[in-house]
N, C-alpha and C positions, 0 to 999 in steps of 0.2 A: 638479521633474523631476530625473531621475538623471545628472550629473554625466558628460558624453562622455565623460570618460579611464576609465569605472570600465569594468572587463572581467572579467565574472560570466563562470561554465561551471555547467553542470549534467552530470553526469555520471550516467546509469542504465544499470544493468548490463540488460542483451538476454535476458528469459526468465529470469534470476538461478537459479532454483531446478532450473529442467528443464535449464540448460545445463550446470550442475553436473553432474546427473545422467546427463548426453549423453558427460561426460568420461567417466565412469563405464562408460558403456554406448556405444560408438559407433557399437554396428550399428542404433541408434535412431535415428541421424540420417537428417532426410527424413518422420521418422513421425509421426503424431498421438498423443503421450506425455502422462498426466494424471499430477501429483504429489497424494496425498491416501490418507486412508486409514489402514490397519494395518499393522504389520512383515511379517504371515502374506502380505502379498504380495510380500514378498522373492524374488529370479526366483532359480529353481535350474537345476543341470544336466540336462542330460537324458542319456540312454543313449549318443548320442553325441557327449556332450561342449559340445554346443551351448546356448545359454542360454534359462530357457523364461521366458516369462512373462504375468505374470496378465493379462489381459484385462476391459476394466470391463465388459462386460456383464454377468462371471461374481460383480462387487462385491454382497456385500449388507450392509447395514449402515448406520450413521447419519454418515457420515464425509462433509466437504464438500473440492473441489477446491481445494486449497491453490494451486498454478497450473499453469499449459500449455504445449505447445510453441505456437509459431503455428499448427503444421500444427493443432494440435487445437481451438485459437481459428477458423479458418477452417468448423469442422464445431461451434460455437458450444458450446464449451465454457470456461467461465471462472470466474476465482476467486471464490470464495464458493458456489458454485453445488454443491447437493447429488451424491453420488457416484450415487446412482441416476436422479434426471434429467438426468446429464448422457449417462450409458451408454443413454438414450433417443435424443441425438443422436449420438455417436459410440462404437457397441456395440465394434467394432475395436479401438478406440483400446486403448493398453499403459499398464498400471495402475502406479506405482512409488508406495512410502512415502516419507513425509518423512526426512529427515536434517539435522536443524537444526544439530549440528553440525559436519559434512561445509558445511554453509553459512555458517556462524558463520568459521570456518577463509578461507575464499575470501573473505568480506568484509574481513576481516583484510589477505588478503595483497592486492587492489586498492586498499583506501585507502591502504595503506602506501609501494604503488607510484607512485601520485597524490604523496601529500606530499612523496615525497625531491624532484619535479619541481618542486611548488605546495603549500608545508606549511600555506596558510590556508584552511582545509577545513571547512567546517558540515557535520555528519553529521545525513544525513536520513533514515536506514533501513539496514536490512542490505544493502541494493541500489541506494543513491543520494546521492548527495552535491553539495553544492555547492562552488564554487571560489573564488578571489579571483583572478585573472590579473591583476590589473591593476599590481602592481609586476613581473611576470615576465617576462624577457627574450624576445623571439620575437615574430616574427607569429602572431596569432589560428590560424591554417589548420596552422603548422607548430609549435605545439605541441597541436595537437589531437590532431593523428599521432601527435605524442611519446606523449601522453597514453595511449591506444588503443593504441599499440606498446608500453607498458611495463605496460600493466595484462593485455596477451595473454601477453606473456614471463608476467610470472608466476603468473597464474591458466588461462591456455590459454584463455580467456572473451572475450567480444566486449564492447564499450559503445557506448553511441549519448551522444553530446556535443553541449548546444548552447552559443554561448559569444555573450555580447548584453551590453550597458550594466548589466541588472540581474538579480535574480533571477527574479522576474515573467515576464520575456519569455526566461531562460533554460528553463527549466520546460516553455514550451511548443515551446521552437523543438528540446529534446532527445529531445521526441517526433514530429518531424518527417521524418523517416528512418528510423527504425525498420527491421529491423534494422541496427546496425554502422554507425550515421548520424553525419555532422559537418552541424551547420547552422552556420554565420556570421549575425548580422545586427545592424544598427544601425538605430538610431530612422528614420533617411529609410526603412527597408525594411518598419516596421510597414505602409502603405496594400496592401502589394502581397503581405505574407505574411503576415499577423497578421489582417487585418479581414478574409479572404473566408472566416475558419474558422467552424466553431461556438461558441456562446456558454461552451458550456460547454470547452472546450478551454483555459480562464482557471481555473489555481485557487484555490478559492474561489467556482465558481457554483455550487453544488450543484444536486440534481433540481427541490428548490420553487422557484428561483429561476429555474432553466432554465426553468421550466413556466410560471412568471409572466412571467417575458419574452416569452417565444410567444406568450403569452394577448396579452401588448400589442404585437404586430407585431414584435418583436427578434428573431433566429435567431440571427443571427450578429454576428460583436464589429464591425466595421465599420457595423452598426445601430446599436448602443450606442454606437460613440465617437458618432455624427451626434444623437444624443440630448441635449438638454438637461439639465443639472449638476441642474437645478431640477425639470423634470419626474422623474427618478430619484427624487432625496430624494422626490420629491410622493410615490411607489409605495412605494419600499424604506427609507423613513426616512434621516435627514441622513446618519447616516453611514457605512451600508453604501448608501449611494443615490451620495454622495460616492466610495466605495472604486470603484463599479463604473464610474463615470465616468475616475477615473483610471484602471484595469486597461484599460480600452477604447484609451487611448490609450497603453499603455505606461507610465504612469510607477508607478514603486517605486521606493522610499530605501532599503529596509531595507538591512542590513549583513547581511556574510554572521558569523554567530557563532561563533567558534572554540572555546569554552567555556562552557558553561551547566549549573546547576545544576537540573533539570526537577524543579516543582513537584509534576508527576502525569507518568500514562503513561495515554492510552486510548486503544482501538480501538473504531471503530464503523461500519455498513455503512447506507447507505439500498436500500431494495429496489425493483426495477424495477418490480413489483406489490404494493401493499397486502399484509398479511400476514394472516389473521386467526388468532391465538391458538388456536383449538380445531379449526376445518378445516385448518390451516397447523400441525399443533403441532410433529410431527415436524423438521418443517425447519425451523424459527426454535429450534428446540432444537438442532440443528447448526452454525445457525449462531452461537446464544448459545454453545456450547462453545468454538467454531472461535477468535472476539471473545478467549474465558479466553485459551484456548494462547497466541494471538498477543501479548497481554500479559501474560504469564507469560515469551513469548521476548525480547520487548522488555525486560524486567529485567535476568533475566541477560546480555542483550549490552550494557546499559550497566549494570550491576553496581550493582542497588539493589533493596532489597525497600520492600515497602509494607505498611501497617495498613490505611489506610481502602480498602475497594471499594464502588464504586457502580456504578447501571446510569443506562442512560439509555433513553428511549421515546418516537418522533414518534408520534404518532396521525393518522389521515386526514385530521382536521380540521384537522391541525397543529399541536393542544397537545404539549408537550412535559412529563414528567415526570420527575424524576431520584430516586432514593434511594441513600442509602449505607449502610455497616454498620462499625462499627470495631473492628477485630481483637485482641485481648490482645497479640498479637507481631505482630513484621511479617513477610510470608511473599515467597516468589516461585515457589512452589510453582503447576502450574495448577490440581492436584486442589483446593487449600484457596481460591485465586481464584473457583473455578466453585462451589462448595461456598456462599461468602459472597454470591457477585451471585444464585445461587440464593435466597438467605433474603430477598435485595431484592429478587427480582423477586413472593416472595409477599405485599408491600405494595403492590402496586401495582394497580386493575383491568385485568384480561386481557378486556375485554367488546367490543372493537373492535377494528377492522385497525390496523396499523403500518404507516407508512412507513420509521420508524426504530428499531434498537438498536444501545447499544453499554453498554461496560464500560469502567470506569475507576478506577485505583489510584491513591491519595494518599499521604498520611503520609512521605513517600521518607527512607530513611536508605541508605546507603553499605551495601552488603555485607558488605566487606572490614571494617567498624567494629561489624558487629551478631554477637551471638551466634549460634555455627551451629544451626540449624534442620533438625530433619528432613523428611525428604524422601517425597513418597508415591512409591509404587510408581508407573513408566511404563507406563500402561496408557490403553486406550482410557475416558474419560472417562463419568460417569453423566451424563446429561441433563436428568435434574430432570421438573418438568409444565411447562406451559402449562393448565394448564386454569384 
């Protein structure tokens, strides 16, 4: 178990990309706002003077929802989710393009504002971070404020904080309040905030593992901690059986890591429905590009290209496939990413549904140490087949 004196925070920025975009736009606040898409929906003026903009019913195209305001979560729209099924639930809703570096920029200046506070920071994304509090002067409650006060001064932006014993229970209790949340809690407060959630509310349960929990009576983590150490292992083997036994009860040691050398970089989605290949092609082709981009932006924001890409592929039955492909040079390019997991995914059979795809880059060198590389054109990406 995790050592009382240690005092984790989790830190995720509130809507990270739409609030960005909120700065941007702030007769949008209040609306149901989708980030995803092309430049050509860039909002322009109008006659007079007023700002117009696209509308997703009006989207046509292969482009998937990068993410949402709440308002537009509430009308079930969300990330990964195709631009044209989503404009089935929320036709209304205000269409923006991405701007990754207009986001790249803001991640920059939040973490920056965290560190001069708490400079032992594990970066977890362009949108979330972990903290070490535990040498840092102050009560829990009053340097959250601090926290949240200095990260609005200089980004204009909201965050939701959760600040626990460890990482594990940081994680969840930062999605507890959503938006603009402070949660506090200590190990005596897991029976009463931690067990009555959902199982998966733990990460690291993913969908098959949610599902096989269900399947044996478990919904919620307060199930799971009352579960036997031994019955798990019996289901989930020794030791992700062991993992989920302790995640039930709160305990994780990890450290939070200040610096690391990442072996690989990948991105990958499970889908709420089976997917299958040729009736589904379109949209697993969206969301294979989506997978490229995002690991292509994950490079350049921690400054490393890669040689080897591979994909990956749950099937319904649950087999799992991976291939890879190794590049002459290392790229971080998303056209030449999408381009090579393309050539791996023509190894593989496409003859059943998925549960799962993802994409993943190896080979890492340093940027700033490799020869410059050109670069393709910024354009909406080729899709490849599924068939």
């Amino acid at each position: 178990m995790a050592a009382p004196s240690r005092r984790i925070a989790h830190l995720d920025m509130d809507a990270f990309y739409a609030s960005v975009e909120l700065l941007r736009y702030p007769e949008l606040r209040g609306r149901p706002v989708v980030i995803g898409g092309r430049c050509e929906q860039q909002p322009t003026a109008g006659a007079d003077g007023v700002r117009q903009f696209s509308r997703l019913r009006d989207y046509q195209g292969r482009g998937v929802v990068t993410t949402s305001t709440y308002e537009a979560r509430a009308l079930g729209v969300f990330s990964g989710m195709g631009l044209m099924k989503a404009a089935r639930s929320a036709p209304d809703a205000i269409l923006l393009p991405t701007d990754f570096d207009a986001y790249r920029r803001y991640s920059g200046l939040f973490k920056r504002a965290v560190a001069a506070i708490a400079p032992q920071i594990e970066d977890r994304g362009i949108d979330e971070i972990y903290v070490d509090l535990s040498e840092v002067a102050g009560e829990s409650l009053a340097l959250a404020h601090r926290i949240k006060q200095a990260v609005h001064e200089a980004t204009g932006l909201t965050c939701s904080i959760g600040i626990t014993p460890n990482k594990l229970l940081a994680k969840i209790c930062s999605e507890l309040d959503k938006p603009d949340g402070i949660t506090l809690l200590g190990l005596a407060d897991i029976p009463a905030r931690i067990w009555p959630l959902p199982v998966r509310k733990i990460n690291g349960i993913g969908p098959k593992a949610g599902e096989k929990l269900a399947d044996l009576g478990i919904a919620t983590i307060g199930q799971l901690a009352r579960a036997e150490a031994a019955w798990l292992q019996q289901h989930f083997g020794r030791s992700y059986g062991a993992w989920l036994s302790d995640a039930a009860h709160g305990r994780d040691d990890r450290p939070v890591v200040t610096s690391s050398e990442p072996k690989s970089i990948s991105r990958e989605t499970t889908f709420e429905q089976d997917l299958h290949p040729r009736r589904h092609r379109q949209l697993l082709s969206e969301i294979f590009t989506a997978l490229c981009q995002r690991v292509a932006e994950d490079l350049r924001r921690k400054g490393y290209l890669g040689r080897t890409i591979g994909i990956k592929l749950r099937y319904d039955d649950f087999q799992t496939l991976t291939r890879d492909l190794t590049l002459p040079t290392a790229v971080a390019d998303p056209q030449a990413i999408r381009r090579a997991a393309g050539e791996c995914l023509r190894r593989v059979p496409l003859d059943r549904k998925l549960r799962l795809l993802g994409v993943r880059i190896g080979g890492l060198q340093r940027a700033d140490a490799a020869p410059a590389q050109p670069q393709s054109p910024q354009r909406e990406l080729p899709l490849g087949s599924f068939d």
